[in-house]
ZADRENNU-963077 format. One line per 10 residues: their letters; for each residue x, y, z of C-alpha. Coordinates in steps of 0.05 Angstrom, whole numbers, plus 32768, in hexadecimal, padded with zeros to 4 digits. Example, Ala and Ser with C-alpha at 12.3 -4.5 7.8 and 13.67 -1.06 7.14 Angstrom:
as) 80F6/7FA6/809C  8111/7FEB/808F .
This chain:
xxxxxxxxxx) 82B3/809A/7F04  82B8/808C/7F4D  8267/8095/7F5A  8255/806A/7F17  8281/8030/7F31  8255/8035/7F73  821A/8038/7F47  823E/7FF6/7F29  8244/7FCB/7F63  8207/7FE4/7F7C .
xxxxxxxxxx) 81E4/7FC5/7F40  8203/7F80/7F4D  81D3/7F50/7F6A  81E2/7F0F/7F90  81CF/7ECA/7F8F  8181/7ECB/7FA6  8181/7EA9/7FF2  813C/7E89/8002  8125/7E69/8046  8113/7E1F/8051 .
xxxxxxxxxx) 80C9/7E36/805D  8085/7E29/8041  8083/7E6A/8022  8096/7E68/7FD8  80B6/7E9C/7FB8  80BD/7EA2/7F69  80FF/7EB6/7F5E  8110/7ED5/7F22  814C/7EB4/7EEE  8161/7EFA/7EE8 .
xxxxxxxxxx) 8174/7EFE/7F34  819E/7EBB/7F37  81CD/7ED2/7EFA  81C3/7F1A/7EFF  820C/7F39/7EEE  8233/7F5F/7EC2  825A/7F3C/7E93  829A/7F67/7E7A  8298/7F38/7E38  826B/7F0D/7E12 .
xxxxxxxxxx) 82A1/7ED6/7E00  8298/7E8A/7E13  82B6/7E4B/7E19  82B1/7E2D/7DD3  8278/7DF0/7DD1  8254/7E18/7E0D  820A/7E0D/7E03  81FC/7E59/7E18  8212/7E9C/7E07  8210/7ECB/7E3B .
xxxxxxxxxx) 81F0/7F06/7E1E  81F1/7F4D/7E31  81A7/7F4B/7E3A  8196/7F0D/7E4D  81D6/7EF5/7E7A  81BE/7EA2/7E7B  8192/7E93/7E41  819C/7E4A/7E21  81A7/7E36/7DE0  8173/7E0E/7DBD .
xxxxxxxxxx) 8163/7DEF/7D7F  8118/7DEE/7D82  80EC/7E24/7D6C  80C0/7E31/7DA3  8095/7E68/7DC3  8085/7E79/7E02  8041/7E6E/7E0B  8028/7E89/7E4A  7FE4/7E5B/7E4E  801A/7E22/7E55 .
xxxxxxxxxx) 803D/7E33/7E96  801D/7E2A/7ED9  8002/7E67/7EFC  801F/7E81/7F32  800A/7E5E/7F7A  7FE4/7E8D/7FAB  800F/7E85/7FFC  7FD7/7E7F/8036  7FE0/7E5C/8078  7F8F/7E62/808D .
xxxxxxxxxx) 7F50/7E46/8069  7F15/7E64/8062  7EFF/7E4D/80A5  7F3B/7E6A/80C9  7F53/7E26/80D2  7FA2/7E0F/80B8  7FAB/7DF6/807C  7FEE/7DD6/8080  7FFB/7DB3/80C4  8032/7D9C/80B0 .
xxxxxxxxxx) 804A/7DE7/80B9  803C/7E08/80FA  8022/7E4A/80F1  8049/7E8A/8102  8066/7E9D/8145  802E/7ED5/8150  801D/7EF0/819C  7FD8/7EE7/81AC  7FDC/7F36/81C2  7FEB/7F46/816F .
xxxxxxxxxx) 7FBB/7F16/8157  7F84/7F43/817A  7FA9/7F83/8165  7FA0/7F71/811B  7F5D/7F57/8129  7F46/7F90/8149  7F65/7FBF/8112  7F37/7FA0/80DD  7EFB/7FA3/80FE  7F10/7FEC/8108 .
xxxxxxxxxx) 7F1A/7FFE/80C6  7EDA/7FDB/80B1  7EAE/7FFF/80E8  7EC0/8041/80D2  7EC0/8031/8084  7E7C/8020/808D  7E6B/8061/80B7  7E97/808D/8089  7E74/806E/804A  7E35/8084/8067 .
xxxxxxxxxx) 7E48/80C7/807A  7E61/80DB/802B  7E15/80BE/801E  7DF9/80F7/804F  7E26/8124/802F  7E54/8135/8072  7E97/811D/8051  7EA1/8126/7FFF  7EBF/80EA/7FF0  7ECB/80A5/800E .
xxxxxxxxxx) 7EF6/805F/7FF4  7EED/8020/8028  7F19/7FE3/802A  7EE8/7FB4/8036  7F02/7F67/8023  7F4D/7F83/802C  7F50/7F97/8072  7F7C/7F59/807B  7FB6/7F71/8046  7FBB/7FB2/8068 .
xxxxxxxxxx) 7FBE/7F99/80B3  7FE4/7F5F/80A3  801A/7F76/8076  8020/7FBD/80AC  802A/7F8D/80E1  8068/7F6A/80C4  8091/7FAE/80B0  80BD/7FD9/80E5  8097/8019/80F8  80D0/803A/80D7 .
xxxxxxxxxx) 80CE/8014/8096  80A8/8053/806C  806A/8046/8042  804E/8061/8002  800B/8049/8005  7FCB/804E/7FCC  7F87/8060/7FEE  7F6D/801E/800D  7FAA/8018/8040  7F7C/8030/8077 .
xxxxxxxxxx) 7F93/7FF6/809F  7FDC/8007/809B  7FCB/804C/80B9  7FA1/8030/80F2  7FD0/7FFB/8101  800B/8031/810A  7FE9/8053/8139  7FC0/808A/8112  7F82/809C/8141  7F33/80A8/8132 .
xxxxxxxxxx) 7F47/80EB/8135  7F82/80EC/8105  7F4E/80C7/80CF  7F18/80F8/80E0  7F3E/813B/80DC  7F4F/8121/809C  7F0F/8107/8078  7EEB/8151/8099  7F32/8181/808A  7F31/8199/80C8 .
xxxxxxxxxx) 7F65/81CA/80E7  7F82/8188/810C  7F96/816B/80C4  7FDE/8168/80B4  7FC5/8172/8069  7F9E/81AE/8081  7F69/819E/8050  7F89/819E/8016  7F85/8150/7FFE  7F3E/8130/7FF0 .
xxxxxxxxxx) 7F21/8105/8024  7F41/80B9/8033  7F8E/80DA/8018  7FAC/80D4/805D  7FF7/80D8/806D  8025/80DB/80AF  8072/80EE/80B7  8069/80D4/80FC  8056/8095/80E7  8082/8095/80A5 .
xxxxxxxxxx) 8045/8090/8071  8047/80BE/8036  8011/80EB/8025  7FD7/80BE/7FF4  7FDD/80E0/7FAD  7F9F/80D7/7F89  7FC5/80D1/7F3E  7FCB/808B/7F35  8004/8062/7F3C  8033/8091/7F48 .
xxxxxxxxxx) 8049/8087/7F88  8068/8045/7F71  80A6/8062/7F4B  80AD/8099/7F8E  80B6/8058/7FBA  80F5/8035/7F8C  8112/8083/7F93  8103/807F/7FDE  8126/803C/7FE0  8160/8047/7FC4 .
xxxxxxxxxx) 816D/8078/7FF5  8155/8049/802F  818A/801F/800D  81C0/805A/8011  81B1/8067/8057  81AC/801E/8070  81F3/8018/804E  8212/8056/806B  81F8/804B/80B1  8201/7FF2/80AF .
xxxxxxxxxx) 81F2/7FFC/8103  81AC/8016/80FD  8172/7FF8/80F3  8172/7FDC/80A9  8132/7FF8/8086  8106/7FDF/804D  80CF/8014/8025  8088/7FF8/801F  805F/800C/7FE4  801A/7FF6/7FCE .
xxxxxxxxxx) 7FED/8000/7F9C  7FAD/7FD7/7F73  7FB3/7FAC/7F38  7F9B/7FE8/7F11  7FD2/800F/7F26  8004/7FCF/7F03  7FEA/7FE6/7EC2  8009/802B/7EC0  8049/8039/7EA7  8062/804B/7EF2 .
xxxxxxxxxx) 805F/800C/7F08  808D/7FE7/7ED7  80C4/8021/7EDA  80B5/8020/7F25  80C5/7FD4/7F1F  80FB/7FE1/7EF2  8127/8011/7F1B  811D/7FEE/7F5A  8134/7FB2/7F34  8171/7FC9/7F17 .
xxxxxxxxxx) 818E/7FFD/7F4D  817A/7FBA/7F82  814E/7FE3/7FB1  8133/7FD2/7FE9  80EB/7FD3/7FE3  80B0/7FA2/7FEF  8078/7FB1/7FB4  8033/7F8E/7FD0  7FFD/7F97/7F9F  7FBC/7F8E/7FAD .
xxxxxxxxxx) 7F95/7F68/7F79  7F4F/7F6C/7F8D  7F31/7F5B/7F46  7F1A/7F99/7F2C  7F36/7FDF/7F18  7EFE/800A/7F29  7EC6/7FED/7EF8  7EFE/7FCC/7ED0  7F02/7F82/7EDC  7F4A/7F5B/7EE2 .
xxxxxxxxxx) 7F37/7F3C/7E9B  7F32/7F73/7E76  7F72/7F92/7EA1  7FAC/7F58/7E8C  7FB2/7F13/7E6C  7FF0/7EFC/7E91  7FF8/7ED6/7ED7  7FDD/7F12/7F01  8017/7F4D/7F18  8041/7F14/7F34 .
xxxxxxxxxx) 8057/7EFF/7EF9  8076/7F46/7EED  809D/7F3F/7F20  80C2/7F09/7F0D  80D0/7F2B/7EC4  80EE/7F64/7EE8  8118/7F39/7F04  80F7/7F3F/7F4F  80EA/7F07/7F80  80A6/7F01/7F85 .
xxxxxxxxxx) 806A/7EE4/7FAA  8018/7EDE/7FA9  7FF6/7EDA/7FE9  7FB0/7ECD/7FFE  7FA2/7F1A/800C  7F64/7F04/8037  7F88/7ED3/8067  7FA9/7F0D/8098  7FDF/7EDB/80B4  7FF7/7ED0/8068 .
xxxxxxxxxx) 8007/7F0D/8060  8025/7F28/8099  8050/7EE5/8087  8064/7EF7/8048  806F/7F3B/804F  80A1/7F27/8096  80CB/7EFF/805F  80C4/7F33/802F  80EA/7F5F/805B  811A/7F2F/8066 .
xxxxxxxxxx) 8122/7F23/8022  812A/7F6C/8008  8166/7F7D/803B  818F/7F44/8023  81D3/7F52/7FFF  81C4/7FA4/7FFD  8182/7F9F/7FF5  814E/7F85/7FBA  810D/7F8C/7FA6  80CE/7F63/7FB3 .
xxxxxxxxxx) 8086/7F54/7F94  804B/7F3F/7FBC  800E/7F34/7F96  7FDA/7F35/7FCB  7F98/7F10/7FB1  7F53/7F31/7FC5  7F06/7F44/7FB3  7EF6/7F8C/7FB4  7EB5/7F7E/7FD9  7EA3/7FCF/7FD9 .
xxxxxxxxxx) 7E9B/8005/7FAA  7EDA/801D/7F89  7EC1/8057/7FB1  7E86/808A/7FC3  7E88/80A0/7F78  7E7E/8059/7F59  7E45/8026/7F58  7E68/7FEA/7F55  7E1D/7FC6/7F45  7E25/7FDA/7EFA .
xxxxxxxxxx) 7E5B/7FB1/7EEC  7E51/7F7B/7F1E  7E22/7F5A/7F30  7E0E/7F5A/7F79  7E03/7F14/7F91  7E4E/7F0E/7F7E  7E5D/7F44/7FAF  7E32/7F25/7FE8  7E4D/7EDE/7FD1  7E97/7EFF/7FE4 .
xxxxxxxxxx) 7E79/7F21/8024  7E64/7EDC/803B  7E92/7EAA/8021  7ED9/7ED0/803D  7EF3/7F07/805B  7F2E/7F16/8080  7F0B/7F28/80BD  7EDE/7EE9/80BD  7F1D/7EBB/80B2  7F42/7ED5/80E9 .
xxxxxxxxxx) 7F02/7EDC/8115  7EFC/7E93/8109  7F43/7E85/8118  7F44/7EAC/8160  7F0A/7E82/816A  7F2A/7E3F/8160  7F5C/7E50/818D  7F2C/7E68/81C2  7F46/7EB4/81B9  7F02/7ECE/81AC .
xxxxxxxxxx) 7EB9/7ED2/81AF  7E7B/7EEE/81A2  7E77/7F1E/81E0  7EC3/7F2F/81D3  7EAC/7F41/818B  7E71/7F6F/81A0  7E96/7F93/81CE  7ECD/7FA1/8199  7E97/7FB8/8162  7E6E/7FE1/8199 .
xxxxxxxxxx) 7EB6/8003/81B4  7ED0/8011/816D  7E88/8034/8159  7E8B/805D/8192  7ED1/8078/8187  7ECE/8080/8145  7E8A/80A9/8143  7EA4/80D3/8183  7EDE/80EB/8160  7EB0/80EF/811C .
xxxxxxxxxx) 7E76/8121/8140  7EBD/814D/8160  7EDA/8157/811B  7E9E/8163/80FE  7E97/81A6/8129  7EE0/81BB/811E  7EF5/81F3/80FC  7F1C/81F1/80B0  7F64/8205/80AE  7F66/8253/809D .
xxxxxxxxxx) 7F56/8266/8050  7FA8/827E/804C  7FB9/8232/805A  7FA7/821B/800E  7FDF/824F/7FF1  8014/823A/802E  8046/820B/802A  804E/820D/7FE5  8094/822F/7FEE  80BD/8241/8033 .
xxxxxxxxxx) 8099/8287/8025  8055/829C/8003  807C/82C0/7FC6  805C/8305/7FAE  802A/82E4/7F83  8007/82C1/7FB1  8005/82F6/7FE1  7FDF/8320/7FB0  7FB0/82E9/7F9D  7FA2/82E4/7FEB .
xxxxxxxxxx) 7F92/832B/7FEB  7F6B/8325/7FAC  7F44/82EC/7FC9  7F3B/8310/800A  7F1B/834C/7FE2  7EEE/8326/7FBE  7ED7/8302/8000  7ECD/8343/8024  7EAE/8360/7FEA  7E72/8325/7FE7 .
xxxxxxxxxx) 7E6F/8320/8031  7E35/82FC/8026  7E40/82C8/7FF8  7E7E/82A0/801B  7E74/8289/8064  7EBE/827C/807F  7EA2/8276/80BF  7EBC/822E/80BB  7F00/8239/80B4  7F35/8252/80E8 .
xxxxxxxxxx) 7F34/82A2/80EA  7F02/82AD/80C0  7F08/82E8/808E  7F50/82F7/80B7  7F68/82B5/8099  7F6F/82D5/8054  7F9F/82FE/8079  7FEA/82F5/8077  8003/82D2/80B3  8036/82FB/80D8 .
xxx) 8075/82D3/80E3  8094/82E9/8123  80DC/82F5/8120 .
């Protein structure tokens, strides 16, 4: 009884605060009147009943649907143009230090470089797989930039940015995309599925989607712990995903539980028009993913995802927002144009055509916004820029050529880890394996992995 009445108040949510600031959240009916009514009896002439299931619904007398064509569509937040030049200035934009501005600049042009050095290398068949986040550089950077290092992310597999801006290094990425011995996956996760305890990112999945519902169960123990421990840092849980991912069933009861058990956790989707070869019109007819949000009853927000100073924006009040009264969930809708490839398997040209693409590629980008916005301000120029591009090449194909000549983890390390010790079964299948490798000598090379032929061999653990 004691733990469902805890489960009780948890459940209540208060009156939603929002700041005097240009940024407009939509805040959901359900979140204003969100309580738990012991009865459903009313003052007599009251012009509502207050429902079990909907706790502030009006009487009427008309007969009238919905009709979502009729109400207005959700506005988009950005504080920069296309020319990297304000838009309101009757709002001064955000407090930034000149020494983060270049941090997050530098990041994306980072990320680009070695997307389009990586994308080349699954062509020549060094890597087997390869996804780029070309046109969303600015989502990742900018919303990574506005969360504590200690806030933990689930991310979806264009979050490159997030990784470099925590401090993962070229050769973190490359003993990943090669599986090299120096991979905390040790090989066992396809190519662009990167993860870091360190830097509190959870290991890429590859099913779709289902990494959403994992961060509303790691949030409501963020929420636990930032209750039981009110002097520590108070922590939110990241967790993004595409438009594509909105339309499986994880996202709504992801949505759904965070929602009801008031977690704290900041959704940011990024819409960037097209789920693989499936286009956003075929995908919904509503208001984009926003307007889920605000049917589950979550505050929620759109954001130009290719102005980086937007988003970081947002997703700084987002925070805020989500550790209010116990904590609460958020929804940024992050707007882009997947200017790539879904990734090395697709040709995006068969569904698109490619003068859109190039239109995109010239018209806006994150990097070219901000660019032009360092510019304005006298923060950057062409020789600056070279220099960047030329450093960022040179590290990144440096620590590509060293983990190209390293060694696989040992053939043992796909049947470790499974449990705290390699039961029976596997031991015989590593002996079976072994055999059968020994046996046709010459028809597997394990010269590239650690130990060779020894690695089929059980690892002594020293007592």
């Amino acid at each position: 009884m004691a733990s469902r009445l805890g489960l009780r108040r948890l459940e209540i949510a208060a009156k939603s605060i929002l700041h005097p600031t240009a940024v407009r959240w939509q805040p959901s009916p359900c979140i204003r009147c969100q309580r738990r009514w012991q009865s459903i009896s009313q003052k007599i002439g009251s012009d509502r009943v207050h429902f079990p299931g909907a706790v502030n619904s009006q009487f009427t007398t008309q007969l009238a649907f919905t009709r979502p064509a009729d109400l207005p569509g959700m506005p988009t937040y950005r504080i920069l143009d296309q020319e990297g030049r304000i838009v309101d200035q009757a709002h001064a934009p955000p407090d930034i230090e000149t020494k983060e501005l270049l941090r997050m600049y530098r990041d994306m042009v980072f990320v680009s470089i070695m997307d389009i050095i990586m994308f080349d290398a699954q062509r020549q068949g060094r890597v087997s797989f390869y996804m780029v986040s070309a046109g969303e550089e600015g989502i990742a950077v900018g919303s990574a930039s506005a969360l504590s290092p200690n806030d933990p992310i689930f991310a979806q597999y264009r979050e490159t940015g997030i990784f470099q801006y925590r401090g993962f290094t070229p050769a973190d990425f490359m003993a990943q995309l090669f599986a090299t011995k120096d991979d905390p996956g040790r090989g066992r996760n396809m190519p662009v599925h990167y993860g870091s305890a360190k830097l509190r990112i959870h290991t890429i999945s590859s099913p779709l989607a289902t990494q959403i519902p994992q961060a509303s169960g790691a949030g409501y123990a963020v929420k636990m712990q930032n209750l039981r421990n009110p002097t520590d840092e108070q922590r939110v849980v990241a967790c993004y995903f595409g438009e594509g991912a909105a339309s499986e069933g994880d996202f709504h009861a992801a949505l759904n539980i965070a929602a009801t058990r008031a977690c704290p956790v900041v959704f940011i989707c990024r819409n960037n028009g097209f789920a693989i070869s499936t286009p956003t019109l075929e995908q919904y007819r509503g208001d984009g993913i926003a307007s889920r949000g605000v049917g589950y009853g979550i505050d929620t927000i759109r954001v130009d995802g290719n102005d980086i100073l937007a988003v970081r924006e947002v997703t700084r009040q987002a925070r805020e927002l989500a550790l209010q009264d116990n904590g609460r969930p958020v929804l940024i809708e992050a707007m882009s144009y997947r200017v790539s490839h879904h990734s090395t398997s697709d040709d995006s040209f068969a569904y698109r055509a490619k003068v859109e693409v190039e239109d995109w590629k010239r018209r806006d980008n994150p990097i070219t916004r901000l660019r032009k916005y360092l510019q304005g301000k006298g923060l950057w120029d062409d020789e600056r820029e070279a220099a960047l591009r030329s450093d960022a090449r040179k590290e990144i194909l440096e620590a590509y050529r060293k983990a190209e000549r390293e060694k696989h983890p040992p053939l043992r390390a796909m049947m470790e880890d499974v449990y705290e010790e390699m039961t029976e079964e596997q031991v015989g299948q590593l002996e079976k394996m072994r055999g059968l490798v020994e046996r046709y000598e010459g028809e597997y090379d394990v010269s590239r992995y650690e130990e060779g032929i020894a690695g089929l061999r059980l690892k002594e653990v020293k007592r």
